[in-house]
N, C-alpha and C positions, 0 to 999 in steps of 0.2 A: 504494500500500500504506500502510496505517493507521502509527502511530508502533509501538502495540501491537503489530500484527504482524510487523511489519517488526523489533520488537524481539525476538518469539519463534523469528523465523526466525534471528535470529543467534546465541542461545540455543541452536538447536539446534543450527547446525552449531557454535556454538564444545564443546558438548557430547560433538558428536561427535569434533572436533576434539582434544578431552583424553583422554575416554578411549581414542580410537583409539593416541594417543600411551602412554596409559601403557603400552596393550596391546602394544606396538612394544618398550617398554622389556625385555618379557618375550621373546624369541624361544623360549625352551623352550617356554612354553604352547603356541604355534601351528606349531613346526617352523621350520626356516628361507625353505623354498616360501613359506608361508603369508602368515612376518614380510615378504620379498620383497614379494610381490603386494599386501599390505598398505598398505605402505608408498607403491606407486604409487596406491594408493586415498586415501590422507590428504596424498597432498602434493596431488590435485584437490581436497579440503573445504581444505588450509593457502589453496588459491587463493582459493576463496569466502571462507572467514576476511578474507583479504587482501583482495577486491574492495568486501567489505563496511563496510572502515574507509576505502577510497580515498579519500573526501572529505577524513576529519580527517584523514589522510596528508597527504595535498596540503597542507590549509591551515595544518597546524604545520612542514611543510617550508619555505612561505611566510614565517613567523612567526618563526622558531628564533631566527634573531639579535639580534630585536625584541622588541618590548613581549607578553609571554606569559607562561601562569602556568607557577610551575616545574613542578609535578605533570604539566603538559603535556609539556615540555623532557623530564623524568625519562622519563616513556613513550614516548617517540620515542627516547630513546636504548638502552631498555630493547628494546623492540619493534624497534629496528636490529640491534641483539646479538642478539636470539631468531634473526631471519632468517637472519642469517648464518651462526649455529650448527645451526640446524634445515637450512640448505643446504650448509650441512658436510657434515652427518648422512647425506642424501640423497644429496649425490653422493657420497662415498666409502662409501655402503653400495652403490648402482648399480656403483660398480667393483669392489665385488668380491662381485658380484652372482653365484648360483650358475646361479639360476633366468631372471630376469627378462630381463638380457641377451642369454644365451642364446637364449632364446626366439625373440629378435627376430635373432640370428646373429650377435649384436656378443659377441666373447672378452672373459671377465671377467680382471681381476688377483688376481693371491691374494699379494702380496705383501704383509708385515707393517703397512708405513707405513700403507697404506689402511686396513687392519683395526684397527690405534692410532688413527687418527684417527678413523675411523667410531665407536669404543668414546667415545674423549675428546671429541669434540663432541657424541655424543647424552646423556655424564653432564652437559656442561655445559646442555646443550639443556635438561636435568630440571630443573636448578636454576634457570633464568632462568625456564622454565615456571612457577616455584614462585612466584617473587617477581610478575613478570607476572599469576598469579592470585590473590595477595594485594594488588595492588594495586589489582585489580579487582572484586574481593571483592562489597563494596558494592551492584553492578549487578548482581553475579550472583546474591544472594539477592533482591534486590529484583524481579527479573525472575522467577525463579523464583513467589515470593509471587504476583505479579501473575500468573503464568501458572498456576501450581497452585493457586491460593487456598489456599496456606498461610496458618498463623495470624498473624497481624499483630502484636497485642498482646497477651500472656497470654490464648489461646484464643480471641480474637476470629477469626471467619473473612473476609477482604475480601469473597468474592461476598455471603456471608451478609447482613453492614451495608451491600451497596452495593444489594442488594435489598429491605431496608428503608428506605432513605432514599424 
């Protein structure tokens, strides 16, 4: 797979990946069934997310106590925080899951702890999401531009100039 492509494919699942999440942050919009089932559907895309970075994973796990740039270090710790809080989020909404559980025959818990913790790890989840995509900012319009041929420079269009050249 091309760099390009390979770059819009992670584009999209990270795409999918956000808004799936913000949509998760809403349960009224979709019901609780919905948010449930939902959720089992976006922690499969958090995997691709995840299999997608496995390399730069690896080799700033490699690196961390060595010679690296910070902005590296910063994201690795940044992207350890998200995981852990997005797998908060995930297991303590599965416990006290109404639908999902169920389903499958396993009793949910309905006890408070779970229900506080699922509420506090997915507002912190929102927040690190936030910084997380400001830090990534950069890539994600630039890929976008390259992928939509959005304007480049004040109305310039990339496919446009790159058809002229």
């Amino acid at each position: 797979m091309s760099m390009r492509a390979s770059a819009r494919l992670r584009l999209f699942v990270d795409l999918v990946f956000f808004f799936g999440f913000l949509l998760l942050m809403q349960p009224d919009l979709t019901g609780i069934s919905l948010h449930e089932w939902f959720s089992v559907a976006l922690l499969v895309v958090m995997a691709f997310h995840v299999l997608f970075q496995w390399d730069w994973v690896m080799a700033v796990t490699r690196r961390f106590f060595h010679k690296l740039i910070h902005r590296s270090r910063l994201n690795y710790v940044l992207d350890t925080l998200l995981l852990m809080a997005m797998s908060t989020a995930f297991v303590s909404g599965f416990a006290i899951s109404r639908d999902v559980l169920p389903f499958f025959g396993i009793p949910a818990r309905r006890d408070l702890f779970w229900r506080a913790l699922h509420t506090l790890s997915a507002d912190i989840t929102l927040v690190i999401v936030g910084v997380h995509l400001a830090l990534h900012w950069r890539w994600v319009i630039h890929t976008l531009k390259r992928t939509l041929a959005l304007p480049l420079h004040y109305g310039t269009w990339s496919r446009v100039e790159k058809s002229r050249s």
